[in-house]
GUKOL-111360 format. One record per residue: residue in one letter; x, y, z of N, C-alpha, C, O, CB in turn. Coordinates in pm, whole numbers, plus 32768, in hexadecimal, padded with zeros to 4 digits. Glycine has a CB too. Layout:
% GUKOL-111360
aXYZXYZXYZXYZXYZ...
//
This chain:
% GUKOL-111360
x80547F8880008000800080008058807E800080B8808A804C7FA18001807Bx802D80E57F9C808E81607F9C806481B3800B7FEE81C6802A808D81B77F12x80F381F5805B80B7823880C0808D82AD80A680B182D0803680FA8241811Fx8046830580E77FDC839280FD803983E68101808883D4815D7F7683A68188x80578469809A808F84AF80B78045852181137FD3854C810080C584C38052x809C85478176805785BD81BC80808646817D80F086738168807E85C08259x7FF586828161800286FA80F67FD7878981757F88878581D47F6F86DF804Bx802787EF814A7FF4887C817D7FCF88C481397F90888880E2803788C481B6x7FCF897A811B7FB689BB80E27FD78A3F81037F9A8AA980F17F5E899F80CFx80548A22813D80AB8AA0818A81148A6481DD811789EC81FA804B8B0481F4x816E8ABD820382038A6F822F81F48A6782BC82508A90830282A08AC5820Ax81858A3782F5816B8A4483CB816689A383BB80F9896D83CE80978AAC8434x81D38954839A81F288B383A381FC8880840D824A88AD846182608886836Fx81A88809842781FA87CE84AC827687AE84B382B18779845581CF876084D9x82B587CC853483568790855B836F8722851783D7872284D78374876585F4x832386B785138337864C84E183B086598432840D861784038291861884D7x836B86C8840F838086BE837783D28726835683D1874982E0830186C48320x843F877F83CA848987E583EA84F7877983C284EC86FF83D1847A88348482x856B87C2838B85FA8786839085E3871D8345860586B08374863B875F841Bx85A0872082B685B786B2825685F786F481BC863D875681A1851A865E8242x85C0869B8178860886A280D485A586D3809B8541868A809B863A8614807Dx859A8748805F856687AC800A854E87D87F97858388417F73858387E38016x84E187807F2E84D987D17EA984A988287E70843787FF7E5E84C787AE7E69x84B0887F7E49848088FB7E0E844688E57D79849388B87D2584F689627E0Dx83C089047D5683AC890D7CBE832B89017CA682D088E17CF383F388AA7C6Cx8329891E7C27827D89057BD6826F88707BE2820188487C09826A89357B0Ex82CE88137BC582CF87BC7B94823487597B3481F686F07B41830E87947BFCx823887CA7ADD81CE87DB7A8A81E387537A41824C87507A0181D088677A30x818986CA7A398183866F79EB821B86027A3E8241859C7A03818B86B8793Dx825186267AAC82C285BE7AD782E7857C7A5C82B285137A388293854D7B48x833885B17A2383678567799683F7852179B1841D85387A24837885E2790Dx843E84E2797684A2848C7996851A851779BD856285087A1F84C784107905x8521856D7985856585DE79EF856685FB7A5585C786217A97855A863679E9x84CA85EA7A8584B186267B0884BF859F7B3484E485A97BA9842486807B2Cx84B6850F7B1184B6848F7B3D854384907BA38552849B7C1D84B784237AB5x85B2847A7B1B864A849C7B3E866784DF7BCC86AD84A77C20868285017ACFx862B855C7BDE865785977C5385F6855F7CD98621855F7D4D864F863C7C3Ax858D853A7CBD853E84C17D1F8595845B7D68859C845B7DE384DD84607CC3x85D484077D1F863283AB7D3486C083C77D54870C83787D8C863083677CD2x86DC843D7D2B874B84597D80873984757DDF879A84517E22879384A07D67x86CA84C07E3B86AA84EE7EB3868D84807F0B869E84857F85864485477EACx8660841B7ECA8632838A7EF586BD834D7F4686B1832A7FBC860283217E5Cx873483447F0787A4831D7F3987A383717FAF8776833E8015881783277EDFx87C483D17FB287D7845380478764843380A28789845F811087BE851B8016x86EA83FD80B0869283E180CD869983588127866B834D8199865583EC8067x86DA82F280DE86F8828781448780827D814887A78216817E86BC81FF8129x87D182C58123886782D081688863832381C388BB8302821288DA82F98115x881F839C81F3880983DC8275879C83F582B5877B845B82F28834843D8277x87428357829886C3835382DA866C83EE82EE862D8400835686E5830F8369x866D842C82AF862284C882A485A784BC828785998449825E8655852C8236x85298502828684AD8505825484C0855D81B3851C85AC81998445855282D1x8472854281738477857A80EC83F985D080AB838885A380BA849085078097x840D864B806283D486AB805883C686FA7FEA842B872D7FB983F486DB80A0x8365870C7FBF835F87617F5D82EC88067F448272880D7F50834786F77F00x834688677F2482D989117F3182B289007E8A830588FD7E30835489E77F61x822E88F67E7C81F989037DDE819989977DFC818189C07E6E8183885A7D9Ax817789CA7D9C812A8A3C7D8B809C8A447D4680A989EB7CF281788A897D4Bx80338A6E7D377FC68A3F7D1F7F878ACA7D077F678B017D707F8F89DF7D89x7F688B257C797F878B157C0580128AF97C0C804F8B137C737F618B797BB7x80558ABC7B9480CC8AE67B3180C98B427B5D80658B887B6C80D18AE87AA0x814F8B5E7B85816A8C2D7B94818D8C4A7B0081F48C8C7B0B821B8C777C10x81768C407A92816B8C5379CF80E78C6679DF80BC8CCF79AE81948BBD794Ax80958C1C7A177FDC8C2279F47FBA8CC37A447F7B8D1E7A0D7F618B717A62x7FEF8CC97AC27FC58D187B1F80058DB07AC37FB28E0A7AC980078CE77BC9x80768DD37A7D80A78E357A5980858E537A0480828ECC79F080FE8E3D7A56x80578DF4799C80358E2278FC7F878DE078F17F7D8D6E78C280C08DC1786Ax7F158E2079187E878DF679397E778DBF78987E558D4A78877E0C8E857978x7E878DF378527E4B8D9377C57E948D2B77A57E8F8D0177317E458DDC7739x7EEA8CEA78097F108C5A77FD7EAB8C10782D7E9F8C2278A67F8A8C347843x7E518BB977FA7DDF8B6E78347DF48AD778227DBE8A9378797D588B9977F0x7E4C8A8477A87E4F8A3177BA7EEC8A0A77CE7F388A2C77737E018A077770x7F0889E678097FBF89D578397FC989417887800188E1785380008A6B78C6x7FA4893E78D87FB588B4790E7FBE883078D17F6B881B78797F5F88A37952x801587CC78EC804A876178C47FD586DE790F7F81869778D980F5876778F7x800186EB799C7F8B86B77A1F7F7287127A647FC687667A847FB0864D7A8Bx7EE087167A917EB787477B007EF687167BA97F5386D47BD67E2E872A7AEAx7E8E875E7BDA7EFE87597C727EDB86CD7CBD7F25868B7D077ED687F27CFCx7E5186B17C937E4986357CF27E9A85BB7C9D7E9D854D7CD47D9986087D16x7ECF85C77C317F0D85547BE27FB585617C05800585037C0D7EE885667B2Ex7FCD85E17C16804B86227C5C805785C97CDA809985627CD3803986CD7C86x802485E67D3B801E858D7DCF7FF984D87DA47FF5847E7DF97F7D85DE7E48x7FE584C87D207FD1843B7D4C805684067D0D809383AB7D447F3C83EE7D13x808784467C8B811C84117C828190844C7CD9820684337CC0814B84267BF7x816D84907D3381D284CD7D9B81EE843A7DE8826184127DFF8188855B7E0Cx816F83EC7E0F8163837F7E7C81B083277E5A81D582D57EAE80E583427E96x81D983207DE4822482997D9082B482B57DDF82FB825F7E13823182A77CB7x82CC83427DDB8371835B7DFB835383607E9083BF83897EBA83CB83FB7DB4x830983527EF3832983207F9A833783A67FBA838D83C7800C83C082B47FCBx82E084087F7B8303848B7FC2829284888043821B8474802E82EF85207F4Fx82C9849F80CB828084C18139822D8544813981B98542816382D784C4819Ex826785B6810981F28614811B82178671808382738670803181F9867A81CAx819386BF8098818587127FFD8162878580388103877C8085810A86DD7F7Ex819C88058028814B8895803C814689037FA0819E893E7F6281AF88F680CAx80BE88F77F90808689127F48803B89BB7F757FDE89EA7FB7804088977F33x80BC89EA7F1080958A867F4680378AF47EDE80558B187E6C81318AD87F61x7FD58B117F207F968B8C7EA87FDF8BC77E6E801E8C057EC47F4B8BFA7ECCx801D8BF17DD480728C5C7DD87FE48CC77D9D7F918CC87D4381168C447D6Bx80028D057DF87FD98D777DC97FFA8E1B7DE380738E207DCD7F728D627DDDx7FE18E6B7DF7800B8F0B7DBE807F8F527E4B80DF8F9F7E3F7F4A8F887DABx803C8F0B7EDA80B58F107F3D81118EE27F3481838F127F3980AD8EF17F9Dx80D08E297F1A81658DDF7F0481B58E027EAA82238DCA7EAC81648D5F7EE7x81A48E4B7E5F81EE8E627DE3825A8EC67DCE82B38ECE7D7A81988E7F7D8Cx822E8F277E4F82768FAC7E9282FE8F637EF2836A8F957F0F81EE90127F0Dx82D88F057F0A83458ECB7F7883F58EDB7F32841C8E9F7ECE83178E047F98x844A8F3F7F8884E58F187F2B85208E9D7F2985098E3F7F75855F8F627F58x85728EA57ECA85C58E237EE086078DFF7F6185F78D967F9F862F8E247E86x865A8E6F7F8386818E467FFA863D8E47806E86778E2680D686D78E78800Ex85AA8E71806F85508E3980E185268DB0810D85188D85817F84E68E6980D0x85108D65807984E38CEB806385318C9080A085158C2F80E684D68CD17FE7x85C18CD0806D862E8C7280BD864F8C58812986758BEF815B868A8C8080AFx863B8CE1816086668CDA820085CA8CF6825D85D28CFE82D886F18D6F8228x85508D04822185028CED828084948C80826384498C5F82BF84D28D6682A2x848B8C54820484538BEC81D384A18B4D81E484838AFD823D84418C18814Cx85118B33817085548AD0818485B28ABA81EB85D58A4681FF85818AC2812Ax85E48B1C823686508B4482B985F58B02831985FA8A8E834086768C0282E3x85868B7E8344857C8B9C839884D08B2483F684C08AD9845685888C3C8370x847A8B5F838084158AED839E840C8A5E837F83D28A0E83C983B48B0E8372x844D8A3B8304846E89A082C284F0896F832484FE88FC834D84A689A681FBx853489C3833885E98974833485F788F482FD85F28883832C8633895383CFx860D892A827F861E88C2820086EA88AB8210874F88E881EE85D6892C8137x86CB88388252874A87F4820E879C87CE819A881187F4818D874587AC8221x875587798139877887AD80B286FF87C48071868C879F808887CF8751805Ex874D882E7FEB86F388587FAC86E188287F18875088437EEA86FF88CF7FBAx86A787FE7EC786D087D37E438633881F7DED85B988207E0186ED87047E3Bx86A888647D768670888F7D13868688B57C9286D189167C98865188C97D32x866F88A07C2E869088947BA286E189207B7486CD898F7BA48600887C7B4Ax875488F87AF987BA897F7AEA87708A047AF387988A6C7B27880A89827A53x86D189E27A9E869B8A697A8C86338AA07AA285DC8ADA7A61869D8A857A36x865B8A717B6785F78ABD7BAD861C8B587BBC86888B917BBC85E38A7C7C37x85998B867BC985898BFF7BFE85378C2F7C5384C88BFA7C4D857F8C3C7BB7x85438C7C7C9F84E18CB37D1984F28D247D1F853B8D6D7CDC84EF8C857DA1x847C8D4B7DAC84878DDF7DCC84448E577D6B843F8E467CF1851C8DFA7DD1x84138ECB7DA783FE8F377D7D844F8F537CEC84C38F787CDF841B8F8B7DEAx840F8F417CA884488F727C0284BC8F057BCF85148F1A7B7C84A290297C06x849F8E807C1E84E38DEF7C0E856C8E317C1C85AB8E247BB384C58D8C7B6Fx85B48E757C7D861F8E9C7C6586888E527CE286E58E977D0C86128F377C58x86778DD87D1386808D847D2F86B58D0E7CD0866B8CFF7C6F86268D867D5Dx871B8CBE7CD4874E8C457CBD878F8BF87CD687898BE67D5087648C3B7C8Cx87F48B977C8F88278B157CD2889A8B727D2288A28B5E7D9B88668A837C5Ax88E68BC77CEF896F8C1A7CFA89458C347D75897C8BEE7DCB899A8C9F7C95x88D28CA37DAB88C68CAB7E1F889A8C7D7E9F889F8CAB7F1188B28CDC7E17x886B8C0B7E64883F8B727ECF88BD8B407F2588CC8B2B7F9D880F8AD27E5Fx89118B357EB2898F8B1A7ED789E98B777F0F8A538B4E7F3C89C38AEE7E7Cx89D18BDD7F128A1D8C557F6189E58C5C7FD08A288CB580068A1B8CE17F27x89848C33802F89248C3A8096893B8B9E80F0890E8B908162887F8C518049x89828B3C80AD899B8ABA80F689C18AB0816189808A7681B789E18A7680CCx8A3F8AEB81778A6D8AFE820D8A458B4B82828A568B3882FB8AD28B22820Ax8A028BB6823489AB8C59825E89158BF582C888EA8C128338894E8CDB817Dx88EB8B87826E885A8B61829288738ABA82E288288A6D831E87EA8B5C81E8x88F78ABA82C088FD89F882E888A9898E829C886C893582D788C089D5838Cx88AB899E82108871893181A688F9892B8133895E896F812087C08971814Fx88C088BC80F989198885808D88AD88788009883F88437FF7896387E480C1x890888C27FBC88BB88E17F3388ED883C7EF1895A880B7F0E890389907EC7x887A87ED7E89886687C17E39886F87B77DB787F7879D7DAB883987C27E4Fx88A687B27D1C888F88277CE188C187B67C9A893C87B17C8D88BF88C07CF9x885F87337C5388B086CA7BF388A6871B7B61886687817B48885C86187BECx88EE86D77B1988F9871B7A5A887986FD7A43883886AB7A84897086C279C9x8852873D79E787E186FF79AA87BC8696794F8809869178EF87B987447982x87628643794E876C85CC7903872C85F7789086C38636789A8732854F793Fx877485D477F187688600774F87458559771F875B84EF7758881D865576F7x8710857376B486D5852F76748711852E75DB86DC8587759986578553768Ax876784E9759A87A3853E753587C885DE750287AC861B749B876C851D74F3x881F8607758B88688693758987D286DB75AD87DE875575B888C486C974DCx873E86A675C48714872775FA86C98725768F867B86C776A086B387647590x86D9877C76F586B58763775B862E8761777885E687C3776786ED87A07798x85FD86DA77AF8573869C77E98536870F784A855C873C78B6858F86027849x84E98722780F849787CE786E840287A9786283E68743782284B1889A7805x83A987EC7893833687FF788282F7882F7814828F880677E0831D883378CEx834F88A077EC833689057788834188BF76FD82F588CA769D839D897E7797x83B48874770A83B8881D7685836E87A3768383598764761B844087F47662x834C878576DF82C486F076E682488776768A823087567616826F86A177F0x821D87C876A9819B880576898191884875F48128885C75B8817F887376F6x8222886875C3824588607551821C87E7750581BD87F174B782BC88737555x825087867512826F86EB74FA81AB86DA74E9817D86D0747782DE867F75AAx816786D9753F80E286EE7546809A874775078023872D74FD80C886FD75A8x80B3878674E9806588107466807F87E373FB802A87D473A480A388BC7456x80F687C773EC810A8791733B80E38708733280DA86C372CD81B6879372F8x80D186EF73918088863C738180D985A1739980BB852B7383805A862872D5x815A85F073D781D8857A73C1819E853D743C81F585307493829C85AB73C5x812A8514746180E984B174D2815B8443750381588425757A805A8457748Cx81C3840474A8820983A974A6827683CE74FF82988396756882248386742Cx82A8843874C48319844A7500830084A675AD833584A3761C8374849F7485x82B384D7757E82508506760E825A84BD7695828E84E676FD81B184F275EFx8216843D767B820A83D976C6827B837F7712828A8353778481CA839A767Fx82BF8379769C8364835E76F283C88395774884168368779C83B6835176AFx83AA840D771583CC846D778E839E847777FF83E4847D786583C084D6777Ax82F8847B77FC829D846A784E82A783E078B5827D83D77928822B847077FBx82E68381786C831F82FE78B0828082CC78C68270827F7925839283167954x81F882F5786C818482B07894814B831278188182836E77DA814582B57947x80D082DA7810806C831B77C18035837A7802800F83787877800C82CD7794x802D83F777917FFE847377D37F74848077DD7F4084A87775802C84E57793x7F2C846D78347EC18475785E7E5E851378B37E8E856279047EDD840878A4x7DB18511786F7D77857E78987D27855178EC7D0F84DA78D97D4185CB783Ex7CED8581794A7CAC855979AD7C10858F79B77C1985977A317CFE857C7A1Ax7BB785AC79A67B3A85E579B57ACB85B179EB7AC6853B7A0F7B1886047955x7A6C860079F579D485C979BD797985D6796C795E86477943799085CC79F2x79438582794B78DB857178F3785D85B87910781385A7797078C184F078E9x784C862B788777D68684789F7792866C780877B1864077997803873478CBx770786B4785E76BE869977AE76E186E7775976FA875A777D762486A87793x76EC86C676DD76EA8729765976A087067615763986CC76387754873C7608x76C0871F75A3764387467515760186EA74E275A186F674967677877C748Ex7640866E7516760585F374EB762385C2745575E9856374207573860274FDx7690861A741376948625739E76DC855D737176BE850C731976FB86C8737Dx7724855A73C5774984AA738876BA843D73B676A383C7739C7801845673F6x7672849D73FD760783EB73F675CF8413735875E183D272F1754383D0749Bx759084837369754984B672BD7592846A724C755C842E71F0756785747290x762384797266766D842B71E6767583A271EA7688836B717E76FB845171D1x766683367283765982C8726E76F5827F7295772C8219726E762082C071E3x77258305730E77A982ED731E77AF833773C47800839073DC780F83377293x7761830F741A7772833E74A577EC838274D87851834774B1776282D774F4x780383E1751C788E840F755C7865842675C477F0840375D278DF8480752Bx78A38464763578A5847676DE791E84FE76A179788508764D78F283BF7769x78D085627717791785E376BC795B861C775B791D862377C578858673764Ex79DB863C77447A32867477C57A4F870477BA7A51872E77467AC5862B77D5x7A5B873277EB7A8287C078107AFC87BA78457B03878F78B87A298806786Ex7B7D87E577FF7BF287E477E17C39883878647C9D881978A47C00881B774Fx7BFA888D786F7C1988CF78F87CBA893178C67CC2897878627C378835798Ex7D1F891C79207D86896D78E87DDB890678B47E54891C78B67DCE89CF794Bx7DAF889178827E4F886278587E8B887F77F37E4488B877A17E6887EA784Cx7F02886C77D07F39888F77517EB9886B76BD7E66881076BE7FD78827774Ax7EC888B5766C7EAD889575E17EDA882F756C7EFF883174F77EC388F075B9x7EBE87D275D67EEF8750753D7ECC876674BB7E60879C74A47EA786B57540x7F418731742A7F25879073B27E69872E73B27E4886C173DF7FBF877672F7x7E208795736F7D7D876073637D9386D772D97DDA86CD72757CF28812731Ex7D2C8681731E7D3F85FD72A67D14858A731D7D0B859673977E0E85E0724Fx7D04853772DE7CD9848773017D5F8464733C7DD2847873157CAD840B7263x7D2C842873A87D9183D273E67D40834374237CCF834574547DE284317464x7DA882B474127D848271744B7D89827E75027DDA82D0752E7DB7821C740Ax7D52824875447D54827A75D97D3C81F2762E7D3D818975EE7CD382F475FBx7D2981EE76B17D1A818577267CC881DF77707CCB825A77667DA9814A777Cx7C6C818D77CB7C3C81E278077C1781B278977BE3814378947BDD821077BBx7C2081E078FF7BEF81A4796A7B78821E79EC7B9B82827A2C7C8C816479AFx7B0781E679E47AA582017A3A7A94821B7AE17A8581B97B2A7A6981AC7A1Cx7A96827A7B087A9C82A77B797B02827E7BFA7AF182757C747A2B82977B8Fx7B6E826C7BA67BEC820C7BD67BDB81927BF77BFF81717C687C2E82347C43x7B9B81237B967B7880A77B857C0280587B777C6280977B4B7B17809B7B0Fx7C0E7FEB7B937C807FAF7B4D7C557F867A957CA47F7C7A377CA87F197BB2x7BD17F787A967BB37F417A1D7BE77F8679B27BE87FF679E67B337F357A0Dx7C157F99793D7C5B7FDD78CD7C1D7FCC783D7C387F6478027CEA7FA978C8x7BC8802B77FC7B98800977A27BEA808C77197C0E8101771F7AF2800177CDx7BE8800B76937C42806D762B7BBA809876167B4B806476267CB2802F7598x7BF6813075DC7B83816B75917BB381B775207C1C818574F87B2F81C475E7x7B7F824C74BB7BB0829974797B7C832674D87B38832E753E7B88828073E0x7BB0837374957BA8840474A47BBF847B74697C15847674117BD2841774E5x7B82850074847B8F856673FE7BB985C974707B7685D774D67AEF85957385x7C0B85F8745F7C2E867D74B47C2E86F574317C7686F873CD7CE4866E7513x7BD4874174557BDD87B173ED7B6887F474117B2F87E9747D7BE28788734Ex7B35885D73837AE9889173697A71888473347A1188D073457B1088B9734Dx7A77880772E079ED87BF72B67A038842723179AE889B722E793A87C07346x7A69884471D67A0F88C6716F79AF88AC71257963890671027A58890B7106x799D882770FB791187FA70B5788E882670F3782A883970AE7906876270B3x7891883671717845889471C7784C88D07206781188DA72717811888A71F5x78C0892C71BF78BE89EF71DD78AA89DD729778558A1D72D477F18A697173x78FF898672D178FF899D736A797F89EF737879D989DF73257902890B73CAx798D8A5073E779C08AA673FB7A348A7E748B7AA58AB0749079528B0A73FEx7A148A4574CC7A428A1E755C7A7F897075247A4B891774E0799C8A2475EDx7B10897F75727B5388FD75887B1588A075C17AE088B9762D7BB9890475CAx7B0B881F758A7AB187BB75C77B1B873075CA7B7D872B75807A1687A67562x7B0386E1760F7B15865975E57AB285FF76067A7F85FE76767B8486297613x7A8A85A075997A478557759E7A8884EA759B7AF384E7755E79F88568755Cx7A51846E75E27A4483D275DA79E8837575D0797B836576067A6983A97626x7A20833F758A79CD8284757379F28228757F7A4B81FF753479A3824B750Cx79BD81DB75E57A14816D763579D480ED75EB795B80D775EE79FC816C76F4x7A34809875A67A188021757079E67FDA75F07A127FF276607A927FDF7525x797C7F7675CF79427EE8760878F47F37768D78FE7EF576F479D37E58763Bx78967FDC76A078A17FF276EF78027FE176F777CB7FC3768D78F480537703x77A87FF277747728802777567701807F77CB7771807A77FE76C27FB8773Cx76CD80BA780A76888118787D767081A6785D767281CC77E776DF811E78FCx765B81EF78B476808269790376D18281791477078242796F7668827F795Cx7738830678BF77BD8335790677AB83CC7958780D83FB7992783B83457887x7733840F7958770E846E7982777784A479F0779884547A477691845579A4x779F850279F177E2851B7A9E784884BB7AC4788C84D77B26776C85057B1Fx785884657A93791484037A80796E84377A717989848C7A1B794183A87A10x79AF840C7AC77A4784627AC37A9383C27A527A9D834A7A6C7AB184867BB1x7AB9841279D87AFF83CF79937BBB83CF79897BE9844179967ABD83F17928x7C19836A79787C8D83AB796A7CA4836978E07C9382F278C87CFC839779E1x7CD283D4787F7D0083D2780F7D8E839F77DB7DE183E977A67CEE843B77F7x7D9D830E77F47E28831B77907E43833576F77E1982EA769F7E6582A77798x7E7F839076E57EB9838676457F29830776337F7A82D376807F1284297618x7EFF82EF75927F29827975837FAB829375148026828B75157EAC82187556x7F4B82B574C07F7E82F174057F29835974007EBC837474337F59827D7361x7F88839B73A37F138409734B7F0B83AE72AE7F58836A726A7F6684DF732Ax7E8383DA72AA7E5C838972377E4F83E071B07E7883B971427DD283437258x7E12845571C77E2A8499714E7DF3853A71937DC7854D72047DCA844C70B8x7E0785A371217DED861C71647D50862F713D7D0985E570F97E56869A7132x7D2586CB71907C9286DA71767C80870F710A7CE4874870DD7C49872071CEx7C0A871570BA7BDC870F70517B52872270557B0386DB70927C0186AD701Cx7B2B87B36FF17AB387ED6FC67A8687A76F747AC587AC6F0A7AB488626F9Bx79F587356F7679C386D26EFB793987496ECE78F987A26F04798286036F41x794086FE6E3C78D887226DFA784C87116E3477FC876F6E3978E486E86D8Ex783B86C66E4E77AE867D6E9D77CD86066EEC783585C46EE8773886446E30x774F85F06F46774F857C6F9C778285036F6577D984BA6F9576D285616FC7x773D84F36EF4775284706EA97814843D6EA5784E83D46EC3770784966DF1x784584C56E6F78CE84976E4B793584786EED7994842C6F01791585256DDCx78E684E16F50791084E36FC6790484496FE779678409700A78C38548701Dx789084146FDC788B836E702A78DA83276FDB791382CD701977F383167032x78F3832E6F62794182E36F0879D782F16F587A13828C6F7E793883256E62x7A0A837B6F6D7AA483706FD07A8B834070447AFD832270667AF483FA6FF6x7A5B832B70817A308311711F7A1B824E71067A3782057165796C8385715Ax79FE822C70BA79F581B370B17A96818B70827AD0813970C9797B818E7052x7AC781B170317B6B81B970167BC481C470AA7BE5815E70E67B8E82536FB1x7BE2823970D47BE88263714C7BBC81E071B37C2681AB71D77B8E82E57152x7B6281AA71E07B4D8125722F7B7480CA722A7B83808B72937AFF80FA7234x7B9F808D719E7BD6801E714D7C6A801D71A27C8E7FC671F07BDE80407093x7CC580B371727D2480E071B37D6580D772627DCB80B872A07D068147718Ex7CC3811172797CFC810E732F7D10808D73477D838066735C7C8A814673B3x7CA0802E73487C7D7FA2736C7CEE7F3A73277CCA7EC573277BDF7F807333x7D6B7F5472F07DCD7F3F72D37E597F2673497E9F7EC973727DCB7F9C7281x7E487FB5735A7EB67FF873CF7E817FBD743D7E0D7FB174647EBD80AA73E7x7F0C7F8E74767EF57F5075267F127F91755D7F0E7F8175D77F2F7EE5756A
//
């Protein structure tokens, strides 16, 4: 059984969880980058029996600064805390950033935050962090503050992938243009959306092709098009393949990002289900049809396709 991480939402920690190992970050989508530095902390962890820790922020401080960023996210936060559990992290503080926190200097953070209320023993965080009031805060001065605060900076290379470094930023890239493939390996899992199921237009029963329609919420913008998918029901173990359309629907002039699904071998009520979306493949991009008719003609193509892919 994986253990419970104990989560806060401000730095007033119990003693218990004072004087441990410390990560700092979005760690937006835990991708085999952010994996890497997991496992190194893991060693320090049972070589000096320490409790283990991580400060995430909640928006993106990118979402919170620039408001017409709406879709950015890789995972949401409760999918964040459930691959956190894999790496044996004991506690998570999960901080609002917002318009105070954001005023905080660098060198406050350090010495009254991580010093003073955490006493973070070590600290580990990727080459290109930044913090503080106008991010003017970094690794250079983390490390100038070591002896000043009594912690030990962290600070592994970053792990590349053929000469380019494994980031978040380049997973969501990788995901807009549709490279789902290469996405996923990085991802060290299939990138998955999480939602629920609300009504819409009803427009696939009319065609003779049912969907369950999600509301995308903020995650990144996968490029729009068919993908084969997996799907699992209100955190069921059961796993059913299905297809899916993430887009616009332009054959019907819909305006708002949608994704829809259709779960092979399925039958019920998905009303109000919390679904989780794995991407599998992208199957092809979206596409404005002439009429219904030619539309069911791809959609039957398209099925042939998914129900292929394991």
């Amino acid at each position: 059984m994986v253990k419970k991480i104990k989560t806060y939402n401000n730095f007033k920690i119990n003693k218990v969880h004072k004087n441990a190992i410390v990560l700092i970050g979005n760690f937006d989508g835990l991708h085999a980058g952010h994996q890497k530095l997991f496992q190194e902390s893991q060693k320090y962890k049972k070589k000096l029996k320490l409790k283990l820790g991580v400060i995430t922020f909640d928006p993106i401080p990118k979402m919170f600064f620039n408001k017409k960023i709406k879709n950015y996210r890789i995972s949401n936060y409760i999918q964040k805390e459930s691959y956190l559990k894999k790496f044996k992290v004991d506690f998570l503080i999960n901080i609002n950033f917002n318009k105070k926190f954001s005023k905080i200097t660098c060198h406050k953070f350090i010495k009254e935050i991580l010093s003073r209320k955490i006493r973070a023993k070590y600290i580990f965080v990727s080459n290109n962090f930044r913090f503080g009031y106008r991010r003017e805060g970094d690794v250079r001065l983390l490390k100038k503050y070591q002896s000043i605060c009594n912690y030990n900076l962290i600070n592994p290379k970053p792990l590349k992938k053929n000469k380019k470094i494994i980031s978040s930023t380049y997973i969501r890239k990788l995901l807009e243009k549709g490279n789902l493939i290469k996405a996923n390996k990085l991802l060290k899992r299939n990138w998955t959306i999480e939602g629920i199921v609300e009504k819409g237009r009803m427009l696939g029963k009319k065609i003779g092709f049912p969907t369950c329609n999600i509301d995308i919420g903020n995650y990144v913008i996968a490029k729009p098009g068919v993908y084969a998918v997996k799907v699992i029901i209100n955190n069921n173990k059961k796993i059913y393949k299905g297809i899916a359309n993430l887009g616009y629907r332009p054959t019907f002039k819909q305006k708002k990002i949608l994704l829809e699904v259709n779960l092979f071998n399925f039958s019920g009520n998905l009303y109000n289900k919390k679904l989780s979306v794995e991407f599998l493949k992208f199957i092809r991009g979206e596409k404005k049809f002439k009429g219904i008719d030619e539309l069911r003609s791809q959609i039957k193509i398209d099925l042939l396709k998914a129900k292929k892919i394991k």
